[in-house]
N, C-alpha and C positions, 0 to 999 in steps of 0.2 A: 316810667320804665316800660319800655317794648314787651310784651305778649311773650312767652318763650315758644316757639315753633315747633312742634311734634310731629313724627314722622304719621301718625293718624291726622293731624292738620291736612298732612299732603295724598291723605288717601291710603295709606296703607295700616294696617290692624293688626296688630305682631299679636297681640293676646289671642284675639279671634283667628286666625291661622296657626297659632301652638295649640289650640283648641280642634281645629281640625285634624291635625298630626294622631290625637288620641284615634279619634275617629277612625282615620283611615289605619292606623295598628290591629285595632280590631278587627277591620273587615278585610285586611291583609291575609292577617294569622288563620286566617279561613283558606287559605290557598297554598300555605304552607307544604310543602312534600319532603321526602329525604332531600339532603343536601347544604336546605336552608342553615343557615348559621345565624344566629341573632333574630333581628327583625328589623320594622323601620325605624330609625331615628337618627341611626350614625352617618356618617357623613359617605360611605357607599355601603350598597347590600353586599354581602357574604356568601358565597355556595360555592360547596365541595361536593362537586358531580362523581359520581359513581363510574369508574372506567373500568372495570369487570368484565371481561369479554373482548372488551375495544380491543383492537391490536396498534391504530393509528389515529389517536383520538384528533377529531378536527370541528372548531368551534365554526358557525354558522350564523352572524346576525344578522336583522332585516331591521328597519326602521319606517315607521309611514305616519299618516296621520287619516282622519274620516273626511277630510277635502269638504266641498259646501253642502256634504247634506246635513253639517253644524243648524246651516240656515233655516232645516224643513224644523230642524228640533227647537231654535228659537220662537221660530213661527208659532209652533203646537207646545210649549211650555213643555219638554218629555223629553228629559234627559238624560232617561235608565240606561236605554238600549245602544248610546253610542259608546259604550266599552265596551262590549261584545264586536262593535267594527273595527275599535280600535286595536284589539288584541287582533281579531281577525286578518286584517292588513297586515301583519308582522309575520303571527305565525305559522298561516299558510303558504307564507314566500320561504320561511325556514323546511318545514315541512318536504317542500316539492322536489328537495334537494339528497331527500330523502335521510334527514336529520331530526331529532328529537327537539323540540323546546323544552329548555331549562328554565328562563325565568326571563319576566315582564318587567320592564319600568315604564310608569306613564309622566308626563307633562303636561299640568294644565295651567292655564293661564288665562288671569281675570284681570277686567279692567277693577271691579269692586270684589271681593272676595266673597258670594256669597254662597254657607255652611252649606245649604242644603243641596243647591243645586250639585255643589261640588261630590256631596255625599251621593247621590245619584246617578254621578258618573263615575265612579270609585265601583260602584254596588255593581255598576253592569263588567268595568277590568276584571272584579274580582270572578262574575259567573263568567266571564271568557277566559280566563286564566283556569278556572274549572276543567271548559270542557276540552281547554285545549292540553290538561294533565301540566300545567306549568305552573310556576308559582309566581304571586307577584312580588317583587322583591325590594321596591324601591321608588321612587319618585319623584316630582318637586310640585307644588300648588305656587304657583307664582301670582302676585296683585300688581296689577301696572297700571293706576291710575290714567286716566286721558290716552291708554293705546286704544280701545276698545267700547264699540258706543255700547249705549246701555244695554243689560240683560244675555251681552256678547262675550265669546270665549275661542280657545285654542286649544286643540289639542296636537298632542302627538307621541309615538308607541317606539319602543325601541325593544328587542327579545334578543336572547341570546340561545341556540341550542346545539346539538353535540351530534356529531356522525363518526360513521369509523373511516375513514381516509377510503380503503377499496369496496365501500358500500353504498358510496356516494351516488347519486341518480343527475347524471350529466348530458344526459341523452348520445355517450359516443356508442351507444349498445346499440341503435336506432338503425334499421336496415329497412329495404325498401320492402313493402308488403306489410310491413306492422299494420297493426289498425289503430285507429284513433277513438276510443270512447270517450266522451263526456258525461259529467257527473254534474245534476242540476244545480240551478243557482236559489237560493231562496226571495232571487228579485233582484233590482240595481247593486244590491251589496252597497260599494264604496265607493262606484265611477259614474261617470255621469250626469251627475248633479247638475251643474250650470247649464247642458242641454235641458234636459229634466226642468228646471226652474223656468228657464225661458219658454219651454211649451204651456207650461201646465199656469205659469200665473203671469203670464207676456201674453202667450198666440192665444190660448184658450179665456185669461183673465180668472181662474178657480180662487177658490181659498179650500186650506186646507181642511176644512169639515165637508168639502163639497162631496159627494159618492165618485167612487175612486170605479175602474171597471169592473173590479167586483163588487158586488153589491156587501159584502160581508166589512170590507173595510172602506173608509174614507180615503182620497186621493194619499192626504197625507201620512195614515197612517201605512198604507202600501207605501209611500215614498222612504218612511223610517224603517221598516222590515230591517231586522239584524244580517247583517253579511253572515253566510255560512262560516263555520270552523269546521275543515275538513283535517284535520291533524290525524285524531283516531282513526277516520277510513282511510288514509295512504297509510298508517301504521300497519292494517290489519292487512292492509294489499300487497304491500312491497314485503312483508316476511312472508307472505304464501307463495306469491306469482311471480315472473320474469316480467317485471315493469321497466322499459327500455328512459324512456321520459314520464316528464311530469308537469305540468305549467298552470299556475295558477291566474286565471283570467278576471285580470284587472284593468286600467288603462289600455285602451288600443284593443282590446274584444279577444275574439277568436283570432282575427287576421293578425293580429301584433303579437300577441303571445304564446301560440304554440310555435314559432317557426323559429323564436329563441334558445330553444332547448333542441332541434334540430339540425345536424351535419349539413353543411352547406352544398354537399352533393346530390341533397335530396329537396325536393320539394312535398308542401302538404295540398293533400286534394280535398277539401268538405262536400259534403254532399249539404246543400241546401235542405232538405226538406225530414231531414231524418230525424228531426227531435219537433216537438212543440213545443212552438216560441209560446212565451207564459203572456197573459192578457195584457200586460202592462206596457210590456216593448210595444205592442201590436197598438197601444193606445197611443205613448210617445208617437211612434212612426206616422200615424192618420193624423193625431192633433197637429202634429209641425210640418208635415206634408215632408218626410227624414227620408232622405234616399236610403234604399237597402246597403250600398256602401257605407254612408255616412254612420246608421245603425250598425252597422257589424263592427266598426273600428273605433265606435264611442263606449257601447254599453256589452255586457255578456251576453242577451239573448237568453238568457235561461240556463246557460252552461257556464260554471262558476270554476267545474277543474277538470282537466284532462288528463288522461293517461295514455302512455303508446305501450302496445304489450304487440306479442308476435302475435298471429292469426291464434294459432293452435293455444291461446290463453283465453281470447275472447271468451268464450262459452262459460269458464269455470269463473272468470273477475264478473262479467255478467249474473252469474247464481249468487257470488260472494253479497255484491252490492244490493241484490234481491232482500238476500238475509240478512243484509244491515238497515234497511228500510230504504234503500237510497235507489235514486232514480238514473240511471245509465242511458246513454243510446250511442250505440255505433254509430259515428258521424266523418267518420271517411278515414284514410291512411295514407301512409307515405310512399311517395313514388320517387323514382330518379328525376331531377332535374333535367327540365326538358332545355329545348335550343334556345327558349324564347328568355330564359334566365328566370324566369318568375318563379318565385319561394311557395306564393300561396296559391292555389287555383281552387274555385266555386265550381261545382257540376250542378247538375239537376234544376228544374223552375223554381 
């Protein structure tokens, strides 16, 4: 008589994944806020958003994932800190919109299900879903036998959050003369990586213990640095100040992403030298021999979020961001679009 075939024959662990389900309920129910309804287990999450005040309530989602710096965290076994990029990716793109997040769902997916690693990346959703005031509401842990070579994984984020219809931040406020501040990055964030890869373990040949440009951390652990969550400071800005836009800088740099949120009558002017680029870019750039173009439309540069506020705001969002501990620099404004049709123009050396 034939063997009888269990779906654990084929790779998959139904006991040991309803075993991680507990797990991630606990470290959910840590992120919990009004609204939440139930918890994890049913077949979707539940929340009843609070619309008090709203007068034209408008939902807001974003969805992304951490792209290959999955790779830098294979490499270095350290799998805490990519739920903090992953929530980051989502609810800073909700945020800029000038919208609240409401709640997280994550995806992960394994070729072998393994408890701990997954708990790890649960641990870090749960502190980004923290600091971003959202909750996590929901998920799937997926086992996919033979998609995924060993010790390899997937992820990806999906938020949902809440605006009032005529609060919304769409950049048609945006007149020429605003200024443009940036608000620092904590490092590559979430873009970048496959450049990044290719300098650092192709042009240069490192491994990831080798000393990174500073001397305090290792290449690789600069290369895992958590993407910022700027949610709480556009909160604290756009209820004080006249914030015209907002543009969270991801793929494509400064040059791709501020000129998105931008009236197409106007063009953006940066001033090249106005902020310090942080050691890191400066290292990418020398090791791969990066053109200044190619760097500005790959990686952030050390500017993670922008905001366009009129002149006569600068001064006071500048003191705000002081007293949030956050790092600003005036790095250029919006002018009319010249003859030449160009969106974005570089000044300065």
């Amino acid at each position: 008589m034939k063997k009888s075939i269990t779906y654990a024959d084929a790779g998959v662990d139904i006991e040991k994944a309803d075993q991680m389900v507990g797990t991630i309920k606990k470290i959910a129910a840590q992120t919990h806020i009004p609204g939440v309804i139930g918890g994890i287990g049913g077949f979707g999450g539940l929340f009843s958003p609070n619309l008090a005040g709203i007068k034209e309530p408008v939902l807001v989602s974003s969805t992304d994932g951490v792209g290959t710096k999955l790779k830098i965290a294979f490499m270095m076994n350290a799998h805490d800190t990519l739920g903090i990029d992953l929530v980051a990716m989502c609810v800073n793109d909700i945020a800029v919109s000038g919208a609240k997040p409401l709640f997280f769902l994550d995806y992960i997916s394994m070729g072998i299900l393994d408890s701990a690693v997954a708990a790890d990346i649960i641990v870090g959703v749960a502190e980004g879903c923290k600091m971003a005031g959202c909750a996590l509401l929901g998920g799937e842990t997926a086992e996919m036998p033979g998609l995924y070579s060993a010790g390899e994984y997937d992820l990806a984020g999906f938020s949902v959050g809440l605006a009032d219809r005529k609060k919304i931040i769409d950049g048609s406020k945006i007149g020429a003369g605003d200024q443009i501040i940036g608000i620092a990055s904590s490092g590559l964030h979430s873009n970048g990586y496959s450049l990044a890869r290719k300098i650092c373990f192709e042009a240069l040949s490192l491994n990831v213990d080798d000393p990174g440009p500073s001397s305090e951390k290792t290449i690789g652990e600069e290369l895992l640095t958590p993407t910022r969550i700027y949610v709480e400071t556009i909160g604290n800005l756009i209820s004080d100040f006249p914030v015209h836009g907002l543009a969270h800088i991801t793929g494509g740099g400064l040059s791709d992403n501020i000129i998105r949120v931008v009236p197409e009558k106007y063009r953006v002017v940066i001033q090249r030298k106005s902020w310090e680029i942080p050691a890191i870019f400066t290292f990418l750039k020398e090791g791969g021999n990066v053109s200044e173009t190619e760097m500005m439309r790959t990686f952030n540069n050390g500017v993670g979020l922008t905001a366009i506020v009129p002149k006569e705001a600068v001064d006071p969002v500048m003191a705000r961001l002081k007293e949030r501990n956050e790092t600003g620099f005036l790095i250029g404004e919006i002018a009319p679009l010249a003859k030449t049709g160009r969106r974005v123009e570089w000044t300065g050396q």
